[in-house]
MITOR-63352 format. One line per 8 residues: number of its first residue (from 1); their letters; for each residue x, y, z of N, C-alpha, C, O. Coordinates in steps of 0.05 Angstrom, whole numbers, plus 5000, padded with zeros to 4 digits. Layout:
BEGIN
NUM) A) X/Y/Z/X/Y/Z/X/Y/Z/X/Y/Z  ...
END
This chain:
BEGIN
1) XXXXXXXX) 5017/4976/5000/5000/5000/5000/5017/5025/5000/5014/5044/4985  5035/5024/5017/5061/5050/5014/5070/5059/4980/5067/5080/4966  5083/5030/4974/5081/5034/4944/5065/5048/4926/5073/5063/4908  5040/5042/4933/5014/5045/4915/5015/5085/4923/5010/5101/4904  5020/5095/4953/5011/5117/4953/5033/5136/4941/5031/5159/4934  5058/5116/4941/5081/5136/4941/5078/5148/4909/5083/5170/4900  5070/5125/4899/5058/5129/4869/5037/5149/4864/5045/5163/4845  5017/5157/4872/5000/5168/4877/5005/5188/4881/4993/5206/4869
9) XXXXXXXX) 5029/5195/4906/5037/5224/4909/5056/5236/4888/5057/5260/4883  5077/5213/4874/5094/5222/4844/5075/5234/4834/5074/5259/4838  5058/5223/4821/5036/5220/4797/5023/5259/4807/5017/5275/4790  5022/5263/4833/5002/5285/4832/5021/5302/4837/5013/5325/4842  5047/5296/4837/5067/5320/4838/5077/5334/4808/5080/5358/4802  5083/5301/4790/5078/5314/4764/5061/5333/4741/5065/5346/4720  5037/5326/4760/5017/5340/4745/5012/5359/4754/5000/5374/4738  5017/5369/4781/5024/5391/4787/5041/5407/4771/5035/5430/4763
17) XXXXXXXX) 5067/5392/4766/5087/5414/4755/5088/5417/4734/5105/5432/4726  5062/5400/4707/5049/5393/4682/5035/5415/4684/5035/5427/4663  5021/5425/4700/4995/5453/4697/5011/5475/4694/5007/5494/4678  5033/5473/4711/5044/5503/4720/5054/5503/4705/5055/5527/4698  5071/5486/4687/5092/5493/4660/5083/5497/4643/5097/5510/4627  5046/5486/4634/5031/5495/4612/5020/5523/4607/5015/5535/4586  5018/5532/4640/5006/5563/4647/5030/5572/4642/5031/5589/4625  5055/5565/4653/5076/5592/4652/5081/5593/4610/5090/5613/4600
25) XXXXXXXX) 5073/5571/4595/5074/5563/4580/5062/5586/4554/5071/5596/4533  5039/5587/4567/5026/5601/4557/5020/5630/4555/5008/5643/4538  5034/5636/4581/5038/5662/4583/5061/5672/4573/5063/5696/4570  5076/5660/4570/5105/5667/4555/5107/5671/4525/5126/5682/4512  5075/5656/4513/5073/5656/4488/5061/5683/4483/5070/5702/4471  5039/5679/4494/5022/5707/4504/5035/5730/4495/5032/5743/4475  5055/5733/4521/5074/5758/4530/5086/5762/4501/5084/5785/4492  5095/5746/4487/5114/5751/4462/5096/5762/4431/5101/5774/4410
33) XXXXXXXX) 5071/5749/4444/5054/5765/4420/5044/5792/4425/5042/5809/4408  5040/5794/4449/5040/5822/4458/5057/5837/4440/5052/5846/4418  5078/5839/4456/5101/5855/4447/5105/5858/4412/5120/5873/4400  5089/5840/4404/5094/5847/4377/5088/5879/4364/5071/5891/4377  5097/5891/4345/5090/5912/4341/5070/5917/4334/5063/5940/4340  5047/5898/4316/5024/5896/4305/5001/5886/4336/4978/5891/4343  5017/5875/4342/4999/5861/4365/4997/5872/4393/4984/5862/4412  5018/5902/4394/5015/5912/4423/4986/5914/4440/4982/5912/4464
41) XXXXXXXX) 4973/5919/4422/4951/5923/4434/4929/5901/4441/4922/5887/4422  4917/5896/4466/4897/5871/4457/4878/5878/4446/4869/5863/4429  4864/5906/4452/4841/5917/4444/4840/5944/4446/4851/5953/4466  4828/5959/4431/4827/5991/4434/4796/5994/4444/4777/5981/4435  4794/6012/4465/4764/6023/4469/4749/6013/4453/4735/5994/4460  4749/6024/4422/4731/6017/4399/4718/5985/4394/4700/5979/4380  4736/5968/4412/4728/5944/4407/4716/5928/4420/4720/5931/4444  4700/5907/4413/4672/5898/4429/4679/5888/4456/4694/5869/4455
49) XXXXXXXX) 4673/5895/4477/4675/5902/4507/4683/5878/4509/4706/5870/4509  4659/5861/4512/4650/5828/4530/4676/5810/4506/4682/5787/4513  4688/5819/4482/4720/5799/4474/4740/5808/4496/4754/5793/4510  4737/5834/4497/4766/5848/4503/4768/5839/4539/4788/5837/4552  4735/5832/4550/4732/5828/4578/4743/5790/4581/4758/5781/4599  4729/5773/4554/4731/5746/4560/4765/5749/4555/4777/5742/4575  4779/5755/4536/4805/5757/4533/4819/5762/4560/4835/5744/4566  4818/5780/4575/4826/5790/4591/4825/5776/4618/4843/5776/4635
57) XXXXXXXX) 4797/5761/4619/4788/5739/4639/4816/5711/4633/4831/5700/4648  4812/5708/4609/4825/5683/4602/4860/5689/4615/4869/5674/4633  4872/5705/4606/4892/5719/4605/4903/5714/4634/4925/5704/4641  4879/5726/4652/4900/5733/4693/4880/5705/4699/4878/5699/4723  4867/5690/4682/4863/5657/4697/4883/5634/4700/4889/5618/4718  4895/5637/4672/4916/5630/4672/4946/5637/4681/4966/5623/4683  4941/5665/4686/4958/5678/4703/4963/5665/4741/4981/5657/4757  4938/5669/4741/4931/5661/4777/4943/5620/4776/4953/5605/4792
65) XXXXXXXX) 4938/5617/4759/4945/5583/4760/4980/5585/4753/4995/5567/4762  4987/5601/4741/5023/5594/4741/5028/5599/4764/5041/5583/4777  5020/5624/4776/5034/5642/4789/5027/5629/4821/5045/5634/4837  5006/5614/4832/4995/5616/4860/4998/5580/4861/5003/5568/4882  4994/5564/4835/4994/5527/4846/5022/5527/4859/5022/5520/4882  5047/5536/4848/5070/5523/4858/5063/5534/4888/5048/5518/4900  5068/5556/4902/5063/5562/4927/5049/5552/4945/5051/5553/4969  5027/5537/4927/5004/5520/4944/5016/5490/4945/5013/5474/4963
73) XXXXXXXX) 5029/5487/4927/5036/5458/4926/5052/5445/4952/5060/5422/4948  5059/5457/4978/5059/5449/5001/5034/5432/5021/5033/5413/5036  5015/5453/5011/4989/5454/5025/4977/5421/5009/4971/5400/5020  4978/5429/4977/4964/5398/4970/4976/5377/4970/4963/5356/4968  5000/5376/4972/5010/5352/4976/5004/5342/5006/4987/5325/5009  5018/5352/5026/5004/5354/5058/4978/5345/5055/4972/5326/5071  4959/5352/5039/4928/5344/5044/4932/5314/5032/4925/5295/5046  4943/5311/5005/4944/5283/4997/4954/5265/5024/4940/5250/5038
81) XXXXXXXX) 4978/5268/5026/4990/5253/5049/4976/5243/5073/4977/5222/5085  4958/5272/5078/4937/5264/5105/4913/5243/5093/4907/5222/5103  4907/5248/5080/4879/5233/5060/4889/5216/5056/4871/5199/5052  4915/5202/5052/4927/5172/5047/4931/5161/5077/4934/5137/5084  4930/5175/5087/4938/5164/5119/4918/5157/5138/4923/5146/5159  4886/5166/5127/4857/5169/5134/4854/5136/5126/4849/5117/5141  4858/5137/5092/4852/5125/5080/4857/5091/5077/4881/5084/5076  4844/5075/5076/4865/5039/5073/4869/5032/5044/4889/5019/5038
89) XXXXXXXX) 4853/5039/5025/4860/5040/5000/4861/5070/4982/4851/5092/4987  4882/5059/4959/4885/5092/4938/4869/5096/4929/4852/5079/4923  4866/5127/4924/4846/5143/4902/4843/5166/4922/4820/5175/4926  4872/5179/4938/4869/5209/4948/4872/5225/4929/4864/5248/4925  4884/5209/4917/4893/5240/4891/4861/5257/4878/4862/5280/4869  4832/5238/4880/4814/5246/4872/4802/5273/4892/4793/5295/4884  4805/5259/4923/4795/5286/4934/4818/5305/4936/4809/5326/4945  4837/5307/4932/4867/5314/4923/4860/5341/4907/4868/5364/4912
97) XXXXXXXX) 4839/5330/4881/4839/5351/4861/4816/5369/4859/4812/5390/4846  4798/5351/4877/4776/5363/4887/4776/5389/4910/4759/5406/4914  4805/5384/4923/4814/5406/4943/4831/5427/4920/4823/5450/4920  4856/5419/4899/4852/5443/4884/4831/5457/4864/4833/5478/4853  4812/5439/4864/4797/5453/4841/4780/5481/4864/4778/5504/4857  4770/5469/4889/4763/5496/4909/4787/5514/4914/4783/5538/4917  4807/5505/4915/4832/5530/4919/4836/5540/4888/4859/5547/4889  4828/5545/4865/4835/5553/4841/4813/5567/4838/4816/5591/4835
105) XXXXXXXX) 4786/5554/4840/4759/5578/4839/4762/5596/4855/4753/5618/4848  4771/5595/4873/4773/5630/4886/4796/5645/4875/4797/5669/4881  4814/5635/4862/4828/5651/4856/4814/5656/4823/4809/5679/4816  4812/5642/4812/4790/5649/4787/4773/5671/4787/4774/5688/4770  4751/5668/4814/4739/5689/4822/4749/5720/4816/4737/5737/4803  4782/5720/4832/4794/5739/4840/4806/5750/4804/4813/5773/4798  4806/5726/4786/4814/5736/4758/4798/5748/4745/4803/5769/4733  4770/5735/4746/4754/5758/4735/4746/5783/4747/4738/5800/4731
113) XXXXXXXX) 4747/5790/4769/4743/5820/4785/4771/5840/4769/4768/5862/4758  4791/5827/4771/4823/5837/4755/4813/5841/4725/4814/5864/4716  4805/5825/4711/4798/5828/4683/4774/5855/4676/4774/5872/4658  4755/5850/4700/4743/5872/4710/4750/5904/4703/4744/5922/4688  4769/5896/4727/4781/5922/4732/4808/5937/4718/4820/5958/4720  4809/5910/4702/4833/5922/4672/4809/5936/4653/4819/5953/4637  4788/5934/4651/4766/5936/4632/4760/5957/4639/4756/5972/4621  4757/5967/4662/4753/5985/4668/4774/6008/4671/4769/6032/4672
121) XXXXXXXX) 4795/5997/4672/4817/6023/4672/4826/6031/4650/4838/6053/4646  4821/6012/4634/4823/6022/4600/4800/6035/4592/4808/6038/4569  4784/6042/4593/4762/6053/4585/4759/6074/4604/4737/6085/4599  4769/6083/4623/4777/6108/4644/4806/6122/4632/4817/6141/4643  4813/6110/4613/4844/6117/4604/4863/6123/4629/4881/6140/4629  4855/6105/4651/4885/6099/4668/4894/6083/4657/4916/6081/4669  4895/6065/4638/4921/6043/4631/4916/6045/4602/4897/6044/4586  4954/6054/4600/4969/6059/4587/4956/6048/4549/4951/6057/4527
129) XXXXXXXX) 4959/6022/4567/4948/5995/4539/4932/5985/4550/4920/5994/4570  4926/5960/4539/4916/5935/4554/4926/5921/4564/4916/5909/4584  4958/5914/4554/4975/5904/4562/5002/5925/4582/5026/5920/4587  4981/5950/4590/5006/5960/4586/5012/5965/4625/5012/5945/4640  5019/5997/4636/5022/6004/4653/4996/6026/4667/4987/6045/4655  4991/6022/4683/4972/6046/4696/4986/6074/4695/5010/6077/4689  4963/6100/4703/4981/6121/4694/4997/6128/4728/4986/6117/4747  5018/6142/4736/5034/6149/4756/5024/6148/4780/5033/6131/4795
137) XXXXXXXX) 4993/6170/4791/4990/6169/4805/4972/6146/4817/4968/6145/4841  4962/6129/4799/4946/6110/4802/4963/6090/4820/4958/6082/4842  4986/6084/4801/5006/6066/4802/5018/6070/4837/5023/6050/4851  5023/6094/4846/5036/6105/4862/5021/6091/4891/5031/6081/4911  4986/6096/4880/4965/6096/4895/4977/6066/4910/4984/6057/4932  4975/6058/4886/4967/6020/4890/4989/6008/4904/4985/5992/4923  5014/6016/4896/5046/6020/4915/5041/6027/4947/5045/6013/4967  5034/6045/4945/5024/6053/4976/5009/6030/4992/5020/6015/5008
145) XXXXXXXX) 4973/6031/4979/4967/6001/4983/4972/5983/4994/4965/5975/5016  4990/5970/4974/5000/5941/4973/5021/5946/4997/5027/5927/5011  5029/5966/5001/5054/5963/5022/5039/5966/5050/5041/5950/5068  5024/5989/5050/5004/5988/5073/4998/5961/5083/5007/5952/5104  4981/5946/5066/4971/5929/5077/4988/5904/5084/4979/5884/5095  5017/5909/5075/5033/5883/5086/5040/5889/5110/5060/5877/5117  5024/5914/5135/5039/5912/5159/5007/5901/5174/5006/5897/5198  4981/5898/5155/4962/5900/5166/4955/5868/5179/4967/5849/5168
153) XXXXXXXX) 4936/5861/5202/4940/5838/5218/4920/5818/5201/4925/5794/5207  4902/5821/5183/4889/5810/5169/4914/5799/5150/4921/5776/5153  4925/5812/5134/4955/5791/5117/4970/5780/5131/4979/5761/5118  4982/5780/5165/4989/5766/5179/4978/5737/5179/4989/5718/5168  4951/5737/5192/4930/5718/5192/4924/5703/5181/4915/5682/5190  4927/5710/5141/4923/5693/5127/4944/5685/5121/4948/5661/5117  4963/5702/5120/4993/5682/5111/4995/5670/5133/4996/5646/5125  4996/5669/5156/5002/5648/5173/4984/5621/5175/4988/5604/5193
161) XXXXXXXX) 4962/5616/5154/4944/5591/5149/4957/5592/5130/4950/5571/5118  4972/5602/5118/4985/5593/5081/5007/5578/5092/5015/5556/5082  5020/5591/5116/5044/5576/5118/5056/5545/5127/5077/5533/5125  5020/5538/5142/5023/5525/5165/5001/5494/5158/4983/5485/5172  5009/5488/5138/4991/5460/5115/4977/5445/5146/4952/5442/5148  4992/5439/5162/4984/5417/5179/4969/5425/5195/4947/5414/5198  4977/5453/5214/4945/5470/5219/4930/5470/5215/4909/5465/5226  4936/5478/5190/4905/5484/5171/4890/5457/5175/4873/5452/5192
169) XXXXXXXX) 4898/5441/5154/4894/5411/5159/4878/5405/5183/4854/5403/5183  4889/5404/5199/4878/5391/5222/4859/5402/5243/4850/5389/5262  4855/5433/5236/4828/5449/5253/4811/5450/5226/4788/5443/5226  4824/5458/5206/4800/5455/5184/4780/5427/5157/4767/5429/5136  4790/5402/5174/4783/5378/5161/4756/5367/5161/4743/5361/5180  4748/5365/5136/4727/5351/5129/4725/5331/5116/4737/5331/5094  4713/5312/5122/4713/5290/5103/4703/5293/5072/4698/5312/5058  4703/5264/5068/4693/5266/5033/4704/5284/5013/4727/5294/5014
177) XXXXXXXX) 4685/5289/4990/4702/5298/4968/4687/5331/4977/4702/5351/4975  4663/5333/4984/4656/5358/4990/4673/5371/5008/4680/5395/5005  4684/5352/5037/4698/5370/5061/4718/5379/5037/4723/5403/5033  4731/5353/5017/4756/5378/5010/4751/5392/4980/4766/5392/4961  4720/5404/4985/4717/5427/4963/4722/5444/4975/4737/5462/4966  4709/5445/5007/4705/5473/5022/4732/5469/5030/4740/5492/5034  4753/5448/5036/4778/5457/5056/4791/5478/5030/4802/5499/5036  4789/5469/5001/4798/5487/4982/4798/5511/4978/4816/5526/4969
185) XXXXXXXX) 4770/5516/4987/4753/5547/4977/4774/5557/5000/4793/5571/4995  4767/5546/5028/4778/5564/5054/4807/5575/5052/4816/5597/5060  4824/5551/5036/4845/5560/5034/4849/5578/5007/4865/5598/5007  4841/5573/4996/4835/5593/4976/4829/5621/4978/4839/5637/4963  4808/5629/5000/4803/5655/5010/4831/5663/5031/4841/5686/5032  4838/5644/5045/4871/5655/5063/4883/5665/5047/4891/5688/5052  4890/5651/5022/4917/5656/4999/4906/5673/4983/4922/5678/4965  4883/5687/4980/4876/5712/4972/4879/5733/4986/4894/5752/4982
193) XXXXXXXX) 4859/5730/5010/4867/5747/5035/4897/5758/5038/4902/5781/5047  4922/5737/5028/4938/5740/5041/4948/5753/5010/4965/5769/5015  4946/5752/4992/4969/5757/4965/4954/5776/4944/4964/5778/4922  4929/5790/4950/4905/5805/4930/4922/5831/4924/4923/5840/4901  4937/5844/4951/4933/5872/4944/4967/5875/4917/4974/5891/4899  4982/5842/4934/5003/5848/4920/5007/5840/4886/5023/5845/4868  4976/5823/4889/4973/5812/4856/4966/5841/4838/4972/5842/4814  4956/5860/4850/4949/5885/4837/4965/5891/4820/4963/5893/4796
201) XXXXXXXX) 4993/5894/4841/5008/5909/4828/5021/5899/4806/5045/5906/4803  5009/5881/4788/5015/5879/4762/5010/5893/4745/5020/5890/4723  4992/5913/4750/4970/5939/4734/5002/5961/4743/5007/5981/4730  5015/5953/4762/5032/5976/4757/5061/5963/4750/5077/5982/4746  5071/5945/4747/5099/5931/4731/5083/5926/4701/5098/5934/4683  5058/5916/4692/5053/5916/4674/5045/5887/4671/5057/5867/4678  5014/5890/4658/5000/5863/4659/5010/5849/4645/4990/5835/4640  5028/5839/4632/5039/5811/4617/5066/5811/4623/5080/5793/4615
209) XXXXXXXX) 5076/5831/4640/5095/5830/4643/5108/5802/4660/5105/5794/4683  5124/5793/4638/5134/5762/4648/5156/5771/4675/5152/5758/4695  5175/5788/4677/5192/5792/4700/5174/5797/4727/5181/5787/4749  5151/5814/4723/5133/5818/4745/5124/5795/4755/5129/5787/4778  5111/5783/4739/5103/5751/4744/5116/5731/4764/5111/5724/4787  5135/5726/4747/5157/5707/4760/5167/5726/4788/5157/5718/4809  5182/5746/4789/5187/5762/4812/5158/5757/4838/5161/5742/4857  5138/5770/4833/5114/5760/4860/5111/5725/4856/5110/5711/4876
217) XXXXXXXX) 5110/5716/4836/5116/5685/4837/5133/5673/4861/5127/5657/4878  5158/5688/4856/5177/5675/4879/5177/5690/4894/5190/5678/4912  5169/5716/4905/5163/5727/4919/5134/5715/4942/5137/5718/4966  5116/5706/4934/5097/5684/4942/5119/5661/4955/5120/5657/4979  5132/5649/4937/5143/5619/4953/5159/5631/4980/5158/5617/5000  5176/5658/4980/5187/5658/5005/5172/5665/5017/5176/5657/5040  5150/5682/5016/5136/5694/5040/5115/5667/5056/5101/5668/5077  5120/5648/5039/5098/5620/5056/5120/5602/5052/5113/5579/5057
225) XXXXXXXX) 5148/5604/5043/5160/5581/5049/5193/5584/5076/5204/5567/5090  5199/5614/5071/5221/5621/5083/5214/5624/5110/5191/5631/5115  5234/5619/5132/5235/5636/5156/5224/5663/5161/5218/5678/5142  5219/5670/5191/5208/5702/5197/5203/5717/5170/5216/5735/5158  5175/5701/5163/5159/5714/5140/5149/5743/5154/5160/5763/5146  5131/5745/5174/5126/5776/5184/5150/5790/5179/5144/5803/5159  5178/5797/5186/5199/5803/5178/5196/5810/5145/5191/5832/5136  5200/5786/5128/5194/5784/5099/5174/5806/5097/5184/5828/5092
233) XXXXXXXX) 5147/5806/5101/5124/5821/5097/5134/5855/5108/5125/5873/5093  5146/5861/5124/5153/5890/5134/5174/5896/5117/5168/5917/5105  5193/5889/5111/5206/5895/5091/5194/5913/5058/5195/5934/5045  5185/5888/5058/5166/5889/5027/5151/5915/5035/5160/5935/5024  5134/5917/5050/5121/5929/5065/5137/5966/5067/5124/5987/5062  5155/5965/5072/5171/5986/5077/5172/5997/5047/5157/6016/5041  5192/5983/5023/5194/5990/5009/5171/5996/4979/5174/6010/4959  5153/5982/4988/5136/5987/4969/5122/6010/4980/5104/6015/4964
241) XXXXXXXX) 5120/6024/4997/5102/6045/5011/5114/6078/4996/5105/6097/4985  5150/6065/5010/5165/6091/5001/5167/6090/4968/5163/6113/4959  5171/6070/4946/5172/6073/4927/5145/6082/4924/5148/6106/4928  5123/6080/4921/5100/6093/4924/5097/6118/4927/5084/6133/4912  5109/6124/4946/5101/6150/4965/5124/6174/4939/5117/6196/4934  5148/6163/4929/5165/6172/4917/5149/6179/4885/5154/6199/4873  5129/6157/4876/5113/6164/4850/5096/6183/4848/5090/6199/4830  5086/6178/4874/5061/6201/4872/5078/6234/4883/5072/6256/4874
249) XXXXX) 5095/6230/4899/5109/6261/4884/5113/6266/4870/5104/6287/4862  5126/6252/4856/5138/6260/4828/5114/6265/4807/5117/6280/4787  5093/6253/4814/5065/6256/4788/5060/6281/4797/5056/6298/4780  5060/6290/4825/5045/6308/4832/5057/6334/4825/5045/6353/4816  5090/6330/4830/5103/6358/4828/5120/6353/4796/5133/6370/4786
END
């Protein structure tokens, strides 16, 4: 039976790192059509809302799945392991995917509100392009923000359930395939709670921007995988406030 799960946990590790290489995959292709000269643009005002909105949906869904499975992939493996250890025969990997598919809908959720609100800032002519940058003081705004809220006790709170798989696990366990829809969603709302204000600031490095990406990408793995993460978080915290605080002078004066 060890055999059988150890298998079971390969099998769901590869396909783990099969999603994330398809998403980073795709966004890399993405990013490069962007940048084309003909293709900078995804859409101008002039063009039919509900493409430029599904485009845009599709775009940060696949975004939220490169960028947030690896980081989680502590958490689901830990849940496999516990669910094999519940369990006398295999087939955790099923409630396995049933716990990421509730941790991916909330961040889905969180892609279309973003697609949203790219839709909306292009058609406010704060952003630049579609693909592009917000204008200064916006940008400055969201800098501030994002740094603000990394000293706030609510991002504490949830990163400390992001950090802590076996915690979580074990005050928040439900059986069956439903307990691990909802253990998904829950953790799903922590790892939003805990990473929303800083996913923003892609509207200010620039929404396809592949360096931004990858940078809060691994920026995510240390803040839930490194030592004295609060530490980590005040830092970040520090500097994104003053770079902030430094834009919106400069827009202003």
């Amino acid at each position: 039976m060890s055999t059988l799960h150890a298998r079971e946990r390969l099998l769901t590790w590869l396909a783990l790192i099969t999603v994330a290489i398809l998403a980073w995959g795709y966004l890399i292709m993405h990013g490069m059509h962007a940048q084309m000269p003909m293709n900078g643009e995804m859409a101008s005002t002039g063009d039919d809302g509900m493409s430029v909105l599904v485009t845009a949906t599709v775009m940060w869904s696949v975004m939220m799945v490169a960028m947030m499975l690896p980081s989680a992939s502590p958490m689901l493996l830990t849940f496999l392991r516990i669910h094999q250890q519940r369990e006398r025969e295999a087939g955790a990997s099923a409630a396995t995917w049933v716990f990421i598919a509730g941790y991916l809908a909330v961040w889905l959720a969180f892609a279309v509100a973003a697609a949203v609100m790219q839709w909306a800032l292009q058609q406010s002519a704060l952003l630049s392009s579609s693909m592009g940058h917000v204008t200064p003081l916006f940008g400055g705004a969201l800098l501030v923000t994002a740094g603000a809220f990394q000293f706030s006790d609510l991002k504490q709170a949830c990163l400390n359930k992001c950090r802590s798989p076996l915690s979580f696990l074990m005050t928040e366990w439900r059986e069956g395939n439903g307990g691990a829809l909802i253990m998904g969603l829950r953790h799903g709302a922590y790892c939003t709670g805990c990473c929303w204000a800083l996913m923003l600031l892609m509207f200010v490095g620039g929404i396809m921007s592949l360096v931004w990406m990858a940078g809060l990408a691994l920026y995510f793995l240390a803040e839930k995988l490194l030592p004295q993460a609060e530490r980590i978080s005040q830092i970040s915290g520090f500097l994104l406030t003053g770079v902030g605080v430094i834009i919106l002078l400069s827009a202003a004066y």
